[in-house]
C-alpha positions as CSV (number, residue, x, y, z in Angstrom):
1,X,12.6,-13.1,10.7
2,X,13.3,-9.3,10.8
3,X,10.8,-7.4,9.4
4,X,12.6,-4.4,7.3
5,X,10.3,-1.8,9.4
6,X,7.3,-2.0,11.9
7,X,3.4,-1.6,10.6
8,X,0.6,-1.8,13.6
9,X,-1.5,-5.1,12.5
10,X,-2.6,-5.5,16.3
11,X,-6.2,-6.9,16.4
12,X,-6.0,-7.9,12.4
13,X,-6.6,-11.2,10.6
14,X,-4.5,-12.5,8.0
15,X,-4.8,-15.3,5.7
16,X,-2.6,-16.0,3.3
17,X,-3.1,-18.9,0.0
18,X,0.0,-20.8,-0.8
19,X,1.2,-20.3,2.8
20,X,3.1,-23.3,2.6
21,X,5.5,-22.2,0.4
22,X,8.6,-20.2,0.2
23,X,7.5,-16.9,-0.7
24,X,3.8,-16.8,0.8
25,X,5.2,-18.4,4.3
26,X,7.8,-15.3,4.7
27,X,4.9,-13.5,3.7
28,X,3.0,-14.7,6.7
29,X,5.6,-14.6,9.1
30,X,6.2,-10.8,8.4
31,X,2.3,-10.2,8.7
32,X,2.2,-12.3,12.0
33,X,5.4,-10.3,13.5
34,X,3.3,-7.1,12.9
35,X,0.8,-8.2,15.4
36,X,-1.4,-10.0,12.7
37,X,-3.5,-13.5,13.6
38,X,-2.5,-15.3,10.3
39,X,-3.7,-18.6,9.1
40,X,-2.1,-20.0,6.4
41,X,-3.9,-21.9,4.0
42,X,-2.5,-24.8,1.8
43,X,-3.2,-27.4,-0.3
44,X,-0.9,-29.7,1.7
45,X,-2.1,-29.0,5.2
46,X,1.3,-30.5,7.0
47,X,2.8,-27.5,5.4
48,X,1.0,-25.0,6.4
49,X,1.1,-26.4,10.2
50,X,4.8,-26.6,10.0
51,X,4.4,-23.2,9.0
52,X,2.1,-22.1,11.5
53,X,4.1,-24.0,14.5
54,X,7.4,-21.5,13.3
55,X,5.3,-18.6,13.7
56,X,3.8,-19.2,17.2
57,X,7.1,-21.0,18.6
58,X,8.5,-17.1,17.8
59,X,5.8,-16.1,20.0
60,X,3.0,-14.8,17.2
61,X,-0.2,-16.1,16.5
62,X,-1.0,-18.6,13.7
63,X,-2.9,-21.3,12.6
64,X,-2.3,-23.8,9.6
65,X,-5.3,-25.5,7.9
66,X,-5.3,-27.4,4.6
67,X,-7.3,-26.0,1.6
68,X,-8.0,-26.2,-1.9
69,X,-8.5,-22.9,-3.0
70,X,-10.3,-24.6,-6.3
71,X,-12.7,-26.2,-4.5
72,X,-15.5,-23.9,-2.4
73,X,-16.5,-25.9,-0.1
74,X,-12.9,-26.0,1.2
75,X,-12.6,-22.7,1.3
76,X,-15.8,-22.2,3.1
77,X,-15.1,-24.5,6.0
78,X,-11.3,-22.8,6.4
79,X,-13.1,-19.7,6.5
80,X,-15.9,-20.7,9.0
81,X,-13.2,-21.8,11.0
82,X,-11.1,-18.4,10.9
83,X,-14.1,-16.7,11.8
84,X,-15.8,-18.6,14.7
85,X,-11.7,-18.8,16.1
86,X,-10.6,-15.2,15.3
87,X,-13.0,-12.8,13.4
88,X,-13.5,-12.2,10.2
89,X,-11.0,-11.6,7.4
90,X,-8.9,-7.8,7.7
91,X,-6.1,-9.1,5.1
92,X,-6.5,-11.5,2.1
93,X,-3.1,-12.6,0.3
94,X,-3.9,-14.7,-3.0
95,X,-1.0,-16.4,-3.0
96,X,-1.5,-20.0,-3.8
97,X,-0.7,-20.5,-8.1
98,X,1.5,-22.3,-10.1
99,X,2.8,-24.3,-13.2
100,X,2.4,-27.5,-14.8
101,X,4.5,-28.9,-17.3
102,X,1.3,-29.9,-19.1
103,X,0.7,-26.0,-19.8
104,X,4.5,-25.5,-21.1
105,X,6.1,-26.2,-24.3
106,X,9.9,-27.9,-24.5
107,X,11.1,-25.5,-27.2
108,X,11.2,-21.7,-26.7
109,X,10.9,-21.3,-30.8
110,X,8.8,-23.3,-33.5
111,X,10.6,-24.0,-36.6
112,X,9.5,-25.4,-39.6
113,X,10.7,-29.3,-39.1
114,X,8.9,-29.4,-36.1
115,X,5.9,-29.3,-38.4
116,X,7.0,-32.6,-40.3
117,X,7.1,-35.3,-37.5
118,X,6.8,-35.7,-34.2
119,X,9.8,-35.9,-32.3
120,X,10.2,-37.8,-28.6
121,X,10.1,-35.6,-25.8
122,X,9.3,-32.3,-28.1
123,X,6.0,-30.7,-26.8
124,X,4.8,-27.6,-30.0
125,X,2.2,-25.2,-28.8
126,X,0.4,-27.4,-31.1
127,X,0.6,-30.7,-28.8
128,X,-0.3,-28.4,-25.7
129,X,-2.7,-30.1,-23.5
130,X,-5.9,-28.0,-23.6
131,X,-6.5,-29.8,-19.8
132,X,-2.8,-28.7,-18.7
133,X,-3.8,-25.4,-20.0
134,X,-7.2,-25.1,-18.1
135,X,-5.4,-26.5,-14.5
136,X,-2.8,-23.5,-14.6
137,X,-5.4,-21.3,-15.6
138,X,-7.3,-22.1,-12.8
139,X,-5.0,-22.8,-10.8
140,X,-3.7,-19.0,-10.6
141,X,-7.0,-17.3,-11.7
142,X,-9.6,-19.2,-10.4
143,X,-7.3,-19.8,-7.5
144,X,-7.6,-16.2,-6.5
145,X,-11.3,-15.7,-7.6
146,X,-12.8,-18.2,-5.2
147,X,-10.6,-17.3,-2.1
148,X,-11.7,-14.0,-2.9
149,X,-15.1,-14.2,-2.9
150,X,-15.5,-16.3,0.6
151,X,-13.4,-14.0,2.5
152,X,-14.3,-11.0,1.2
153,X,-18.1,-11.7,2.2
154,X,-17.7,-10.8,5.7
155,X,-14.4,-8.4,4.9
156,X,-16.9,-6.3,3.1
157,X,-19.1,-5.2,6.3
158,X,-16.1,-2.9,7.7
159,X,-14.2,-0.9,6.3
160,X,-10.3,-1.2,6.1
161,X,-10.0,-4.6,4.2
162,X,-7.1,-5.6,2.1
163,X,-6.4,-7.8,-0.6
164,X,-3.1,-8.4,-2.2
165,X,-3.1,-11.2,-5.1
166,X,0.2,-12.4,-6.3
167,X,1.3,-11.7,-10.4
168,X,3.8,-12.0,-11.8
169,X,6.6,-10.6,-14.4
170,X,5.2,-13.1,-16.9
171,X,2.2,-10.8,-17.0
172,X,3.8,-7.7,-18.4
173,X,6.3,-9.8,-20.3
174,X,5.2,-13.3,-21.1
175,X,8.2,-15.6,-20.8
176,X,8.8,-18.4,-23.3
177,X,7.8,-22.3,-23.0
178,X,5.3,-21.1,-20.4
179,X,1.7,-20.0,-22.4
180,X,-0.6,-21.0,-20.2
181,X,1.3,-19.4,-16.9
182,X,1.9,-16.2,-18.3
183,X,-2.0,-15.7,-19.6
184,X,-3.1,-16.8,-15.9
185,X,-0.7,-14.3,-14.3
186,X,-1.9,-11.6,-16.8
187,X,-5.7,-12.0,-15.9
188,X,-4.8,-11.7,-11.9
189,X,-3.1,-8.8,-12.8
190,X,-6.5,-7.3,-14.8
191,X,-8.5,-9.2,-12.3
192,X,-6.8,-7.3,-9.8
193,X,-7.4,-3.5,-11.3
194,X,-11.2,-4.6,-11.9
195,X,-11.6,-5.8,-7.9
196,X,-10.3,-2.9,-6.6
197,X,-12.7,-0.7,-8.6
198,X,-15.8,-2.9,-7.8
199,X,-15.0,-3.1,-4.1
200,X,-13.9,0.7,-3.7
201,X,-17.5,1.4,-2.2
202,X,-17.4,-1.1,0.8
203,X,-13.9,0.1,1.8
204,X,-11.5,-2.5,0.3
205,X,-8.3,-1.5,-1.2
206,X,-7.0,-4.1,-3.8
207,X,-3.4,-4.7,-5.3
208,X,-0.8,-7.1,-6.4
209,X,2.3,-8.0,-6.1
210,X,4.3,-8.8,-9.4
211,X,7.6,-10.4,-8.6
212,X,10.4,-11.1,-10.6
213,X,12.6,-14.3,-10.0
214,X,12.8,-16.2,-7.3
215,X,14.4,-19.4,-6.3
216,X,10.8,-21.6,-5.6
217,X,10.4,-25.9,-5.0
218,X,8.9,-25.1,-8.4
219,X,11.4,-23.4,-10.7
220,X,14.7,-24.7,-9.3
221,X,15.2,-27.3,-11.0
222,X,14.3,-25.2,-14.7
223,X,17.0,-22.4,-13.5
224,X,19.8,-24.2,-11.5
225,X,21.4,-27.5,-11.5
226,X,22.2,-30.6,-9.2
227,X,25.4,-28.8,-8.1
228,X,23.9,-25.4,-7.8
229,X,25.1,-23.6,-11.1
230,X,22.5,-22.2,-13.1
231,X,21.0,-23.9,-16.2
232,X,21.2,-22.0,-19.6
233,X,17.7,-20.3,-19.0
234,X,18.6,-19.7,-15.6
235,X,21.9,-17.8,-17.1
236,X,19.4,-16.3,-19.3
237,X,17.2,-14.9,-16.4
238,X,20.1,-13.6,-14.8
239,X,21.6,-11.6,-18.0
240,X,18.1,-9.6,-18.4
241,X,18.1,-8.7,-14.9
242,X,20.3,-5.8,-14.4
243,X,21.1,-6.1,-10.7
244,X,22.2,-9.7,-11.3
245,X,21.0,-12.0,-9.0
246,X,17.4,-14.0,-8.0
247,X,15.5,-12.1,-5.6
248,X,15.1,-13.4,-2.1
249,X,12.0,-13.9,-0.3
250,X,12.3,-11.2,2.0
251,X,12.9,-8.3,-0.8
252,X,8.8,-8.8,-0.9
253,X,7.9,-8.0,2.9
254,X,8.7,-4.3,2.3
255,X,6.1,-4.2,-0.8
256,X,3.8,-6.6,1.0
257,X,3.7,-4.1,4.4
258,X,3.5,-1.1,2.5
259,X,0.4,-2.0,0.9
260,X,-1.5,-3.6,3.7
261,X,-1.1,-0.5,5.8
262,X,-4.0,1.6,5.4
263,X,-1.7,4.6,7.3
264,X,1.1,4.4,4.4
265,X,-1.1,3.1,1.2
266,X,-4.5,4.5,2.1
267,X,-5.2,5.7,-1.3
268,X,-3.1,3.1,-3.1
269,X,-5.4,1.0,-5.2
270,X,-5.4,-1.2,-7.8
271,X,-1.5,-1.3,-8.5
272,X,0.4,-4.0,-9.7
273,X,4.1,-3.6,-8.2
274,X,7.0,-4.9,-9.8
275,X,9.2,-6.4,-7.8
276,X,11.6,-7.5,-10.3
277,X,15.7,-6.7,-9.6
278,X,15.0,-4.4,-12.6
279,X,13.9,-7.0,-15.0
280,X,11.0,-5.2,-16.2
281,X,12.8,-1.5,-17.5
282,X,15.5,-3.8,-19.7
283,X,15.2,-3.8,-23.2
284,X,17.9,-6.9,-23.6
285,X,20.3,-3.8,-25.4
């Protein structure tokens, strides 16, 4: 890929969550074409080789590793093995999260014959899943905590660190049908403001990035269909964002390079940036 402009990352380690996925692996690639060692971390470990193998057959440095970023131990041994291979942490991207249908309810409104029986296939906030609930919540939130606090260990020793966590419109403006995504989103987002102010003495800057929609494995099937015209709340999506059209991965290197570059966003801390086609300034009117 071509990175919209150049940022020195030479000598720096990257390590970027969800790196398996569309938007975190364009993420990765950018940070590796900067001179950056990334290793992308996933849950599905072929993914983030695959990933890995695209970013040194272009002549960068990478290295894909499975990981659950719920689970500590897993985290501990990715990170033990970034460390003893490359260094120490320079750049943390939280960008492993998600939804579950289990966390999501099928109708946008409740009405008042929803109340009287329960019909097939018709999930009320009152049949949500307190489980479904607490795996996206974790998912996003914890999901960022943990990764956090293993890599930001060593990160701490040196000044010059940077985390960016990944948000998300739904925490400024919770969407509907998705309760349980939104809340997560919004506690990264304050979760995000309170790191950077508790790190700001050992040198770490802290932000997030808040994007707007994007065409993900996740959400394609909610917003287009099998022949590639958009579902009613994908036509939705679209009217409310006023320059028309899903973002693409690579609308979120600029944001992502600005930020880790101590030079350009030195004093930057504790932002949440909307990256959103203008989604976020509509009133609807």
């Amino acid at each position: 890929m071509a990175v919209p402009f150049q940022i020195d990352l030479k000598d720096k380690v990257a390590v970027v969550t969800g790196g398996g996925g569309i938007l975190c692996s364009v993420m990765a690639k950018a940070l590796a074409e900067c001179g950056a060692k990334v290793a992308i971390l996933d849950l599905r470990e072929e993914n983030a080789a695959k990933v890995a193998d695209e970013i040194n057959a272009a002549g960068f440095t990478a290295m894909g590793l499975g990981a659950n970023v719920l689970e500590l131990a897993s985290l501990q041994a990715a990170e033990e093995k970034i460390r003893t291979t490359w260094g120490p942490c320079d750049i943390l991207v939280n960008g492993a999260g998600g939804n579950n249908p289990k966390g999501t309810t099928s109708k946008e409104y409740l009405f008042p014959e929803d109340l009287n029986k329960q019909l097939e296939g018709v999930t009320t906030f009152f049949d949500l899943d307190p489980a479904g609930i607490g795996f996206v919540f974790n998912l996003n939130f914890i999901g960022t905590l943990l990764p956090t606090q293993v890599f930001c260990r060593e990160m701490a020793k040196k000044p010059g660190g940077v985390v960016i966590n990944i948000s998300s419109m739904n925490a400024f403006t919770p969407l509907t049908k998705i309760p349980a995504y939104s809340g997560a989103k919004a506690a990264v987002s304050n979760f995000t403001q309170w790191l950077a102010v508790h790190l700001s003495k050992v040198g770490i800057r802290v932000n997030a990035i808040a994007p707007g929609f994007f065409l993900t494995d996740q959400n394609r099937a909610l917003l287009t269909n099998a022949d590639g015209s958009m579902t009613k709340r994908g036509e939705t999506i679209i009217a409310h964002t006023p320059m028309g059209h899903y973002g693409k991965p690579e609308d979120l290197v600029g944001a992502l390079l600005f930020l880790v570059d101590n030079n350009a966003a030195g004093f930057v801390d504790g932002i949440v940036l909307p990256i959103d086609g203008a989604f976020s300034a509509f009133s609807g009117v």
